[in-house]
Structures are given as C-alpha cells and as structure tokens.
C-alpha positions in Angstrom: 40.6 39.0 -115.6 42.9 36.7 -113.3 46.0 37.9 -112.9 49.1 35.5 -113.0 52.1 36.4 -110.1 55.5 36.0 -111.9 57.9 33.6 -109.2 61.3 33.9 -108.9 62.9 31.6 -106.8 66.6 31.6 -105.9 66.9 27.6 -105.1 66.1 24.3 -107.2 62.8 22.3 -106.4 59.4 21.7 -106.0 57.2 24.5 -105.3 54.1 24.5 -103.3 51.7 27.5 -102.4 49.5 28.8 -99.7 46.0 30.0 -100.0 47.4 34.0 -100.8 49.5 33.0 -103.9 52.6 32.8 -101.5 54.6 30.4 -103.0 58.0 28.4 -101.7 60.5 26.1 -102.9 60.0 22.5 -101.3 61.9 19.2 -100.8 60.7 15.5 -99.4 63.1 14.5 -96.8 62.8 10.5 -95.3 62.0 10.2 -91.9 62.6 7.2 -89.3 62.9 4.3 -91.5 62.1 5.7 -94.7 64.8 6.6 -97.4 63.9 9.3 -100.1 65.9 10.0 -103.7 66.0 12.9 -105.7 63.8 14.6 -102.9 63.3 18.1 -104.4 62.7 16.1 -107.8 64.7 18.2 -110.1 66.3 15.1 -111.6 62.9 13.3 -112.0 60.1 12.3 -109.3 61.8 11.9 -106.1 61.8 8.1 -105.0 60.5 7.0 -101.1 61.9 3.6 -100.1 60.7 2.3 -96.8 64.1 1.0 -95.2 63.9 -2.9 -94.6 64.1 -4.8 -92.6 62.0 -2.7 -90.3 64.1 -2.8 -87.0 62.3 -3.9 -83.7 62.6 0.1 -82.6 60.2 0.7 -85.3 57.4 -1.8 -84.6 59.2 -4.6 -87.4 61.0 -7.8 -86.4 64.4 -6.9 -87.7 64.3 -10.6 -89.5 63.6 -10.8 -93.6 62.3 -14.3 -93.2 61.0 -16.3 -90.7 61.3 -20.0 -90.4 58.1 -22.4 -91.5 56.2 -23.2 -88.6 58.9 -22.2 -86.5 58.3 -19.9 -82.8 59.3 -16.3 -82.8 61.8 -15.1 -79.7 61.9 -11.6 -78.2 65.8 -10.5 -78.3 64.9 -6.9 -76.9 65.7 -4.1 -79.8 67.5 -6.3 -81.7 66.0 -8.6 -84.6 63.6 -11.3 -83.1 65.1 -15.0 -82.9 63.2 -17.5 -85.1 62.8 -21.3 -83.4 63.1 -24.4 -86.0 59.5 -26.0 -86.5 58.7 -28.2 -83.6 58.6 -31.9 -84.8 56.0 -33.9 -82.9 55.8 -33.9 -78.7 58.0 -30.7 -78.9 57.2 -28.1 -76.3 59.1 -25.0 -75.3 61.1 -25.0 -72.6 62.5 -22.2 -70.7 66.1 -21.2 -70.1 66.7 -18.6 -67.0 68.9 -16.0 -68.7 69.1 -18.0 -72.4 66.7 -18.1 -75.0 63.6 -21.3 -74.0 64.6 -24.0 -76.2 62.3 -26.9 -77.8 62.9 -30.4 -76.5 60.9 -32.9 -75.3 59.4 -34.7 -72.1 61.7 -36.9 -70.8 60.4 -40.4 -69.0 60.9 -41.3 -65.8 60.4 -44.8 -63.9 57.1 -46.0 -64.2 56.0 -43.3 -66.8 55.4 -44.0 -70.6 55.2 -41.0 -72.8 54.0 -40.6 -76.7 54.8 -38.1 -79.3 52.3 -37.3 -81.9 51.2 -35.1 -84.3 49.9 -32.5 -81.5 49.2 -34.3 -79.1 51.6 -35.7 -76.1 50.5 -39.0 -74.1 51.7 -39.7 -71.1 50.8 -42.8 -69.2 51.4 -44.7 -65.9 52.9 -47.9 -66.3 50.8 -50.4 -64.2 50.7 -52.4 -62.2 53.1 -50.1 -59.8 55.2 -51.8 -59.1 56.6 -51.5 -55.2 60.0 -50.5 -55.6 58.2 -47.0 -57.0 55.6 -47.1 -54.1 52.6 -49.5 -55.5 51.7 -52.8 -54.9 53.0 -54.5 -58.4 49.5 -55.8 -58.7 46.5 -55.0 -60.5 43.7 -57.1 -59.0 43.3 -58.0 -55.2 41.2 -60.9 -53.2 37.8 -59.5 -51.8 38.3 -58.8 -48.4 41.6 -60.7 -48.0 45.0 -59.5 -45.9 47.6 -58.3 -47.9 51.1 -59.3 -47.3 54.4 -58.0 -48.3 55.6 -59.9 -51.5 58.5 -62.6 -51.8 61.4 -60.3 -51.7 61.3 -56.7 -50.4 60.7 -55.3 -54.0 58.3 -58.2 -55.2 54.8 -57.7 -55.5 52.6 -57.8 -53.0 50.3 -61.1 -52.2 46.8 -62.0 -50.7 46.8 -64.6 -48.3 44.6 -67.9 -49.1 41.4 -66.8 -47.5 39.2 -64.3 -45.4 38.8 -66.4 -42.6 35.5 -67.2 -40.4 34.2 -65.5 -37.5 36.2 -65.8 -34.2 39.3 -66.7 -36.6 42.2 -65.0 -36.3 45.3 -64.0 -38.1 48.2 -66.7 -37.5 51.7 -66.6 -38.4 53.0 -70.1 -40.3 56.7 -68.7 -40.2 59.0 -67.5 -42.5 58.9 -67.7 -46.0 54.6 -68.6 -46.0 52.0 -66.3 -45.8 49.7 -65.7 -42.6 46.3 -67.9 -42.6 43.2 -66.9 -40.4 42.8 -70.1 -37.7 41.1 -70.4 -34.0 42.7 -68.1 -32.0 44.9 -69.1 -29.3 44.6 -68.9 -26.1 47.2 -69.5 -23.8 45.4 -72.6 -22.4 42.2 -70.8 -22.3 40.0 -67.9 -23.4 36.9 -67.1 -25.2 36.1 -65.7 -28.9 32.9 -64.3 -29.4 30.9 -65.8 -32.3 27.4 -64.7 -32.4 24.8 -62.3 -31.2 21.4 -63.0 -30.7 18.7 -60.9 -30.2 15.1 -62.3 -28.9 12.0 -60.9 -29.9 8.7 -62.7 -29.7 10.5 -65.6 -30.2 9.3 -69.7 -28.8 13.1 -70.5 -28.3 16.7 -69.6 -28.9 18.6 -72.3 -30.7 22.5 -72.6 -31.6 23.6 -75.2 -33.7 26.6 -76.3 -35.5 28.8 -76.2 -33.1 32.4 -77.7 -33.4 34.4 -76.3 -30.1 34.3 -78.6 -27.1 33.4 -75.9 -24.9 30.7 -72.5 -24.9 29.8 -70.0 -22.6 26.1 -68.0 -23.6 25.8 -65.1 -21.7 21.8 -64.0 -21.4 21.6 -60.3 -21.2 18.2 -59.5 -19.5 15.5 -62.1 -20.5 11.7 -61.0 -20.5 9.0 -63.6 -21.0 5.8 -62.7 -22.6 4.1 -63.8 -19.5 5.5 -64.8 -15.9 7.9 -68.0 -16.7 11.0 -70.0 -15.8 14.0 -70.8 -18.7 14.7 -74.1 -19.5 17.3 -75.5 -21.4 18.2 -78.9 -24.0 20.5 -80.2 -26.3 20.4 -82.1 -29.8 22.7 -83.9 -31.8 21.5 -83.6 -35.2 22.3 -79.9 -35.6 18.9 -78.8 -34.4 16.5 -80.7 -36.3 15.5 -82.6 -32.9 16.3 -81.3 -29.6 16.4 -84.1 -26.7 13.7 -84.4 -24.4 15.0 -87.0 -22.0 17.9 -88.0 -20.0 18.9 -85.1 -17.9 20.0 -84.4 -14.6 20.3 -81.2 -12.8 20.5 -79.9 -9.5 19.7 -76.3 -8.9 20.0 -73.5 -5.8 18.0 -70.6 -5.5 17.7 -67.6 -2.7 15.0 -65.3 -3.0 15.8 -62.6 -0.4 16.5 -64.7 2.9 14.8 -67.8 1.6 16.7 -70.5 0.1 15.6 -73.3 -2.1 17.6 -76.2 -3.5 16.8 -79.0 -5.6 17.3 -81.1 -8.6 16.1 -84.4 -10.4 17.9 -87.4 -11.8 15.9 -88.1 -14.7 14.2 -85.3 -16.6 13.0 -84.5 -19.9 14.9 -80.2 -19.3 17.6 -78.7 -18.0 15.6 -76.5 -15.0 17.5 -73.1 -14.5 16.4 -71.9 -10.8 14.1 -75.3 -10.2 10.8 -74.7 -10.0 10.6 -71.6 -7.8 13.0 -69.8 -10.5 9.9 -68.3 -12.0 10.8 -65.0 -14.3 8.1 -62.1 -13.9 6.4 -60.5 -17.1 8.5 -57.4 -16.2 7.9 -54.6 -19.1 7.5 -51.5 -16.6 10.3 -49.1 -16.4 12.7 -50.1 -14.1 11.9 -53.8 -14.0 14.0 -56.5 -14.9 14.2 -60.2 -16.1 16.8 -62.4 -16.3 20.3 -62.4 -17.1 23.7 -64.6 -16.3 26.3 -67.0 -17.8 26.0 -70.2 -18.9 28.8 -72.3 -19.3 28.4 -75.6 -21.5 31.3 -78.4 -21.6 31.5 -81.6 -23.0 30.4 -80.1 -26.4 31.0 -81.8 -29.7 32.5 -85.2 -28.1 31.5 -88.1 -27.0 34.0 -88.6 -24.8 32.3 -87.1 -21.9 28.7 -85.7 -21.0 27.4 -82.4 -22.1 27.0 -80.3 -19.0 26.1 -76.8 -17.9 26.9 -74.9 -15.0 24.9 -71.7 -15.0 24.5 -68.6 -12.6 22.0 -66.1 -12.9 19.7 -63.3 -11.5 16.1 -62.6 -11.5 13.4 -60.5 -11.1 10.2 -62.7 -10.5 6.6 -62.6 -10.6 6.3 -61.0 -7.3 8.9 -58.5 -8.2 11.1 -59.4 -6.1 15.3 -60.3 -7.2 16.3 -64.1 -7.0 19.6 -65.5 -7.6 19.9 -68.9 -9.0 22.6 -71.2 -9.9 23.0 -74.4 -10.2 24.0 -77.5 -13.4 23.0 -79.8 -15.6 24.1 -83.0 -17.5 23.0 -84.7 -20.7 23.3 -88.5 -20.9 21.9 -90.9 -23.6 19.3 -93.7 -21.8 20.5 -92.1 -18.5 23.8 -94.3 -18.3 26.8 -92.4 -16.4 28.8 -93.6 -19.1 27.1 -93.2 -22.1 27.2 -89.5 -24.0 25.6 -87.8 -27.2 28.2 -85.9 -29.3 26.3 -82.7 -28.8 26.0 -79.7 -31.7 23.1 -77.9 -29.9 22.0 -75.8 -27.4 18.5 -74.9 -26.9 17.0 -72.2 -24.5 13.3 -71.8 -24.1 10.3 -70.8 -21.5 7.6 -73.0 -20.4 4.6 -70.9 -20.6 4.9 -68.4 -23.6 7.8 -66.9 -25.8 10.9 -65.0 -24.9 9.6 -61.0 -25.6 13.0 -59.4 -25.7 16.7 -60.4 -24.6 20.3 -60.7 -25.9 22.3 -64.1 -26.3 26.3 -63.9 -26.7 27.8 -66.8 -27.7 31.1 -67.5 -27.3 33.7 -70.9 -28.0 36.1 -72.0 -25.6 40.0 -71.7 -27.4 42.3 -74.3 -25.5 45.3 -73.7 -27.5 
C-alpha cells in the first residue's frame, strides 16, 4: 500500500518535488526581458509577459513599428532608425559621423540622368561638345583633317577634302579652313608621286601628267636579255606614244674609252647611244642600270619636251659604263614647233624590263 508524506511548508507557493518525495516551495521569477505576475501563483496562475519592445541588447530592434518599405539604420544599443520609403532613383548615401541619408544623383554638364521605378539612367549627352573636352560633333569626313571650330568652344570642322597625292596641307588665312594644294617650294623642289615597280614588263608608261616639269629616278634596271633603254613621249595620255621627231646627243665612257654621239632625227630617245648596252645581269653581285632622268617642257606647248639623263651601267661584258647625255621632242622636227606632252615612256629594244624600280616625282615651282 503507497504511503502518502504529509507536507508542511512554512511559506506560500507552488510546490514542486524531487524524485525522493522531497518536496519545496517554488516561485517563477522573469528574467532579461521577461516580466512575470503573481509568480508563486497563490492569487491565480502566475502571468509571463515578454517585455516589448525587445531592446537592441536583447537581439530586438527597440522600434514597435517600422516604416513601409522604408531602410533600417544601426544606432548601436539604442533602438534602430527606420529610413522613409525611397521614391524612385533614391539611393543611400553615406554621411561620415551622421546617419547615410537617401537622395538622389545629381547631374552634371554633359550628363542626363533618369529616375524610375528601380532603375536609374544615366546617359551622356552627345555630341560632346568641346568646352567639356569632345569635339561637338557626331559624324566626321572619311579621312579628312580636322580643324578647330569657329570660335574656341564651337565644334570642330573637317576641311573640304582629302587631298591627292603629293598635295599638301595649305593655310588660306584666318577665319577659312586649310585646303590640301601643290606644295610649295620656294622656287623649286620635288614631291614624290608614284612608285613603280618592273617585273616582266614590255615598258614603263606614266601618263596624265599636269606639272611642267618630272624627274624619274630608275633604281637598278635588269633586262630580260642584254639591252639598251630607250625612251618616248605621247600626247594623248598614253594611248599612242610618238615614234618620230627626236633629237638626242648622248656620252658614254666605259672604263678609259669614251664614246659620244647623237642623231637629229630619230624615231627614240637613245640613253647611252648605241654602245650603252645593259647586260642580262641576275648573278649575285651584278648590276643593271640605274640614274635620274630629268624631263622639262612637260604639259606645254610653249617649249619642247626634253630630257637630260645620267646614269650607270653594268653591260654585257660586265664591265660599269657611265652614260649621260639628252633628248628633245619636236612635232615634224621644226625647232619651233612642240607637242603638249602628258607622257613618258621607258622601254628596251630587245626584250622586257625583268625587275627595277621607277620614282616619279613633279617639279613644284611655287
């Protein structure tokens, strides 16, 4: 038969017991953010009430409401700091020492910028324009120079055009822009205008030409087989070269032996005369021909077209020859009478030019 312990206890409460049938009088106490009533429950059940708001020292946010949409701000161990909701292209901006505040972007010259729901634009205005370091333009001429604008801040311009080759980059004065025209001289220079490289070619033609003088510089002339150059002219841009009414006279020294010559009515211009023959010369070491040709009278008709030429060569025996020497062009063979000459023609007479570089350059006279 259990037996039942009588208790007597000397204080008011709740009574708990161990496993031996110890009993003791008991009370609830609140703890860190907890408030109890009526703890040892003799006046009813005791009543726990979490304290609220729960500070920031007990893991809460010390705040009983927070603000719709709004951003929640540390404030150390007191109650956080609740932000109004950001309306569009708000961001949060920091504050050294304050609270970061909401605001937004602010525009600056040249820059455009766009709230929206979310989302912030933020676009360059174009063209630059040069007072903020561009150009104030949003296209540009292929190629063309680009000069300052109308006024130091004004946008910048392309002059007309890109010029030709040999052309160069003139000032008209103030207020107009540069244009590309012949360069100047001096008096007198030359400007390169084309290169010309031979290969396994019957002749070397330049045409179209609009300067009153030329100089062609030949840059070590090989003949498919052992030949002497010969030059003519044409006045119909190449489509026909002439093939009478020339006059030359020519000098050439081979070593100790000198030749001259020349003829008064021919159907070429005779570079060296007939002894000016150009070896084959392909071995290592060997060479072929190469000197300056200088052509006036070009392009007019107010005097002859004429050549005064020197060169060097290595001929068929191998051995080096120098040869200088001119040439005239006349129509019918009158002194006085001229062609208004556009081309120059250089060929061989016995087989094609294998290799060899032509520069051509005009004559500037002003």
């Amino acid at each position: 038969m259990a037996v039942q312990n009588a208790i007597n206890l000397t204080s008011t409460g709740m009574v708990s017991a161990d496993g031996a049938g110890v009993f003791a009088g008991r009370a609830i106490t609140g703890g860190t953010g907890i408030t109890v009533s009526n703890g040892d429950g003799v006046a009813g059940a005791p009543d726990i009430v979490l304290d609220t708001p729960v500070i920031v020292a007990n893991g809460g946010t010390g705040a009983t409401t927070l603000t719709d949409g709004g951003i929640v701000l540390g404030s150390g161990t007191s109650a956080v700091t609740i932000t109004a909701q950001p309306v569009d292209g708000q961001v949060l901006i920091g504050s050294t020492g304050l609270d970061p505040v909401l605001a937004t972007l602010s525009t600056a010259t040249g820059i455009t910028i766009t709230e929206g729901a979310g989302t912030i634009t933020i676009d360059l205005t174009s063209p630059v324009v040069v007072a903020n370091g561009g150009s104030g333009r949003a296209v540009a001429t292929e190629y063309a120079v680009i000069c300052g604008g109308t006024t130091t801040t004004a946008a910048h311009q392309s002059i007309a055009s890109v010029g030709t080759a040999a052309q160069v980059l003139t000032s008209n004065g103030a207020g107009a822009l540069p244009t590309f025209q012949a360069a100047g001289g001096g008096g007198g220079s030359w400007a390169w205008v084309s290169t010309t490289v031979a290969s396994d070619d019957a002749t070397v033609d330049f045409i179209n030409l609009t300067a009153t003088g030329y100089l062609v510089i030949v840059k070590n002339l090989i003949p498919e087989s052992d030949s002497s150059l010969r030059m003519r002219v044409s006045d119909d841009n190449g489509v026909t070269f002439e093939v009478i009414d020339y006059q030359d006279a020519w000098h050439l020294q081979t070593g100790a032996t000198f030749e001259e010559g020349g003829t008064a009515s021919n159907t070429e211009i005779d570079i060296g005369g007939f002894g000016g023959t150009i070896g084959a010369n392909t071995a290592a070491g060997e060479y072929g021909l190469s000197g300056s040709f200088y052509f006036l009278g070009i392009a007019t008709t107010a005097t002859p077209a004429s050549v005064t030429y020197s060169a060097t060569l290595q001929n068929e025996l191998g051995d080096m020859a120098w040869a200088a020497g001119s040439g005239i062009s006349t129509d019918d063979g009158g002194a006085g009478a001229t062609l208004d000459i556009d081309g120059i023609q250089f060929y061989l007479t016995a087989d094609n030019i294998e290799s060899g570089t032509f520069y051509l350059y005009s004559l500037v006279t002003s």
